[in-house]
Phi, psi and omega in degrees: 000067162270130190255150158253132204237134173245137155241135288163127189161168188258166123001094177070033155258353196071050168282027210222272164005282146296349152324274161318302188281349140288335162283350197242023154277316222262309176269353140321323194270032181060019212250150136315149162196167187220127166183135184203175178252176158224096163222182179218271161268007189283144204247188191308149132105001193268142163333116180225160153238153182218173194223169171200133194235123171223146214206127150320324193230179192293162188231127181277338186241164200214049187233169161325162192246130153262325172249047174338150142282334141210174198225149190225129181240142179269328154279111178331305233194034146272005171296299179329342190248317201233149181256099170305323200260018163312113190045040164287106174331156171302336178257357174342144154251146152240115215262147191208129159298141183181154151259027160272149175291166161319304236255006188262338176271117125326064156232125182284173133077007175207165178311109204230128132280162214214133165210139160302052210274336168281352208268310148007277167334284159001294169274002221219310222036084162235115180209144175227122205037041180102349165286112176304176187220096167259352181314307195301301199316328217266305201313307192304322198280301186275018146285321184288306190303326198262283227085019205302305188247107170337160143306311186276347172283328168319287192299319180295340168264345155310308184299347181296316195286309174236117191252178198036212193304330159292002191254315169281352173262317151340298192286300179300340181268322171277004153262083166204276183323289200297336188279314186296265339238130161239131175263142177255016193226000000 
């Protein structure tokens, strides 16, 4: 059971980040994982990717993911720029911060979740340098969309990650995202 996860995102949204913190969710839970980036000169706000692999078994390959099982996009509107679902498997999901329904995105041929991960941010006022920090909230979401990763594993390694009141306002955008998440299946 190796699952593949591409994340989809700009420059200083925290996708490297969400990344990590689904593979070390994935390995609290006793799972294989992987999880690295991919860029190059690129700066806050420029397009970026990042990966994650989780798995039963030790995991062997160590190149970029072209066929993911699922896509996580962080950015409202980089689908419109970038083919997110590109060599997304058939049964694929895709999960995109938005305050669009599933049924609203212009993506053909795959599974769409749907979340409110800046409104979240938002609400919450978790902003870093002015910015939301959607990172957390979409790790909680693509727990409800996959079963990949428990909900309490998410949050136990967010409190790892960030201790105190940052660790807990974290921890609330992603169980806020897992309670919201609308599935489009």
């Amino acid at each position: 059971m190796l699952k593949e996860i591409r994340i989809h995102g700009r420059g200083g949204q925290g996708g490297v980040t969400a990344a990590e913190l689904l593979a070390h969710a994935a390995f609290v839970e006793g799972k294989w994982v992987q999880a690295f980036p991919y860029f190059g000169a690129e700066r806050r706000g420029a397009p970026v990717k990042a990966f994650a692999r989780i798995s039963d078994k030790p995991i062997l390959v160590h190149s970029q993911i072209y066929n993911p099982d699922y896509v996580i996009v962080l950015d409202p509107i980089i689908y419109k720029f970038v083919d997110v679902a590109e060599g997304l498997k058939k049964d694929g999901i895709i999960i995109v911060n938005t305050t669009k329904k599933p049924e609203e995105i212009e993506l053909k041929s795959c599974r769409i979740a749907t979340i409110d991960a800046t409104g979240i941010a938002l609400e919450l006022n978790l902003l870093v340098a002015g910015s939301p920090v959607v990172n957390t909230a979409i790790v909680g979401a693509f727990a409800k969309a996959t079963d990949e990763v428990k909900l309490e594993s998410v949050l136990k390694v967010i409190k790892e990650a960030w201790s105190g009141a940052a660790g807990e306002k974290n921890a609330r955008a992603a169980e806020s995202a897992y309670e919201r998440l609308i599935k489009g299946w």
